[in-house]
N, C-alpha and C positions, 0 to 999 in steps of 0.2 A: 809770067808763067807760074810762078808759086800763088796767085789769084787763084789763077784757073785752077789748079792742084788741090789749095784750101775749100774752095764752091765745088767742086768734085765729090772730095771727101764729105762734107758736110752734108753735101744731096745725100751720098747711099748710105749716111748713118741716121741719118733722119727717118733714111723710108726703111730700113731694114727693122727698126720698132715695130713690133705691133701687141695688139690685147695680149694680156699674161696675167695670171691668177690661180688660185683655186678652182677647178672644172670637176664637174661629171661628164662622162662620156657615155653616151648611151651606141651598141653597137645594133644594127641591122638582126643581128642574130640573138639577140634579147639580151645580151651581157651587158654589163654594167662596170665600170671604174670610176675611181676618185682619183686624182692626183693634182699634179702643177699642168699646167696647157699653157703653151704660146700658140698661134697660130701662123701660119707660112703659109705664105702665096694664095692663091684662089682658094684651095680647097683640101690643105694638110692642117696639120697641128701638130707640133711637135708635145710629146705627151708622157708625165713620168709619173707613175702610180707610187702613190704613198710606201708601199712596200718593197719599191724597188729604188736601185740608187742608176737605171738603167735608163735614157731617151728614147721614146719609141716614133717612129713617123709614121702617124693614120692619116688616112686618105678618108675625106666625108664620102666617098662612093660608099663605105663600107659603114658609116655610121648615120643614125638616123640624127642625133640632134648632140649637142655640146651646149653644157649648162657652164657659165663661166660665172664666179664671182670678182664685180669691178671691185676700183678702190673705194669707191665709194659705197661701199657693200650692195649694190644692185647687181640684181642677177641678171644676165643675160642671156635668150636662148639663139644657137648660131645654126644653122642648115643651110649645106649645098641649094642654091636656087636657082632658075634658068633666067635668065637675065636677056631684057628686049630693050630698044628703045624706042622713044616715042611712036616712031611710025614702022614698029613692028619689025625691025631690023635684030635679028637674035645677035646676042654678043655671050662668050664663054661663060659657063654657069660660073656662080662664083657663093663665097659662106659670107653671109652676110647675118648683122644680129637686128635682132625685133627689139623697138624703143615706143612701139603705139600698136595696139592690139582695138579691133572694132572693126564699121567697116571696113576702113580703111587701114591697111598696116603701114606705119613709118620702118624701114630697116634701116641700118645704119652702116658701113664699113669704114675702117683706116683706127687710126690710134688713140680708142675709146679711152683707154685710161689715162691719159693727158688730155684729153677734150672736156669742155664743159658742155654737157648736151641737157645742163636743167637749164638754161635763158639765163643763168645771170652776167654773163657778160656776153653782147652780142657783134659779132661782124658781118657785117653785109643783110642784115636784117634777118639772119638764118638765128642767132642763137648759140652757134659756137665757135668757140674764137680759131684763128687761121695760124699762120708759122708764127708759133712764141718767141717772141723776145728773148726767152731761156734759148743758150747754143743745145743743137741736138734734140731740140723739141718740136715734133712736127705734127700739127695739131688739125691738117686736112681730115676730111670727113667728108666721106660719098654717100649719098641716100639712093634710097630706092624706093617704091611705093609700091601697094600690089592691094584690089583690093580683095575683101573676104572669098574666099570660095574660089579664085582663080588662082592658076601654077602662075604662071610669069609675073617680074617685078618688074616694074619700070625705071631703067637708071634715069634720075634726075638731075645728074652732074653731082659738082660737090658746095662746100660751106664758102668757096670764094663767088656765088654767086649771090645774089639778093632774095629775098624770100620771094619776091613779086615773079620772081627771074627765073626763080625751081617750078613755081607753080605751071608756065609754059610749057615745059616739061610731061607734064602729068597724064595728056592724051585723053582718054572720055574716063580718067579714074574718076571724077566727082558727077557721072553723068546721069546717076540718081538724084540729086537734089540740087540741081543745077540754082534754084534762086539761093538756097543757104550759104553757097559756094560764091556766088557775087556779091551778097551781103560780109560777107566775110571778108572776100577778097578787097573789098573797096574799103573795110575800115582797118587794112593795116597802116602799122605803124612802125617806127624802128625799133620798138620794145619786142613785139611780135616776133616767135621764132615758128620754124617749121611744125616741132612736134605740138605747139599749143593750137595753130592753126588745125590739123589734123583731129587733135580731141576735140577742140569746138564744132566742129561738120561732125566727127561721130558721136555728139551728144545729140545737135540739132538736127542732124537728118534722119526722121521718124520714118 
């Protein structure tokens, strides 16, 4: 019983993490703040402006984008997105962050600043590592794809699948350069993560 109690606890402290930093908040209505941002749930942020010593809770209905600085000082930009799967099935919008800009966008969600999302250490052939060996560090990571010019993201699962594995996923997202996309496809590797596969198709597909 105290198992089960320890595996309980350690589940809702692991997911209750998430991105935290330095953030701009841009709202809907042209205002502008700076402060600390965590983010909660699908589509809040919990959010406390430099000038206050006060937590406020914004709903991304009300805001166009959330600029956050990681720990590793990259910035990330976050928006409410409508969220499909493969075969077109809508699942609840959700704020996801941009990690590949081109045709194709990579977006990222879960606990960016504990994750390695440059390749250098890879699991499952994604690129970023899965539940850390650290207690309390919970290192899942969901992507999404979407490409230029289109509202909807395609959820593609998360980093406990294989890169071979997300790319099934993907629906006609590569269906403009369909040969660059089996060239590509056919020479991965285990070094190969998601986001480099991504910039290779949007460099080579002209």
């Amino acid at each position: 019983m105290k198992k089960v109690i320890v595996v309980l606890l350690l589940f809702s402290f692991t997911h209750i993490i998430a991105q935290k930093g330095a953030v701009t908040v841009y709202f809907k209505n042209g205002e502008i703040a700076s402060g600390k941002g965590k983010l909660k749930g699908v589509k809040y942020i919990n959010f406390k402006e430099d000038s206050s010593k006060k937590n406020k809770k914004l709903s991304f209905d009300d805001l166009d984008k959330v600029e956050m600085t990681l720990k590793n000082g990259q910035i990330m930009t976050f928006r409410l997105h409508p969220i499909v799967k493969k075969d077109g099935t809508r699942k609840t919008p959700s704020v996801i962050g941009k990690l590949v800009s081109g045709k194709i966008n990579l977006y990222i969600k879960g606990n960016i600043n504990n994750a390695n999302i440059t390749g250098t250490v890879t699991f499952n052939n994604t690129g970023v590592g899965g539940m850390s060996q650290e207690v309390g560090v919970d290192r899942l990571i969901h992507y999404f794809m979407k490409k230029d010019g289109e509202t909807d993201a395609i959820h593609l699962k998360s980093n406990q699948y294989t890169l071979k594995q997300l790319l099934q996923f993907t629906g006609k997202t590569f269906d403009e350069c369909p040969e660059v996309f089996s060239k590509l496809y056919l020479g991965i590797t285990k070094e190969n993560t998601l986001e480099e596969f991504i910039k290779q198709y949007n460099t080579q597909c002209k």
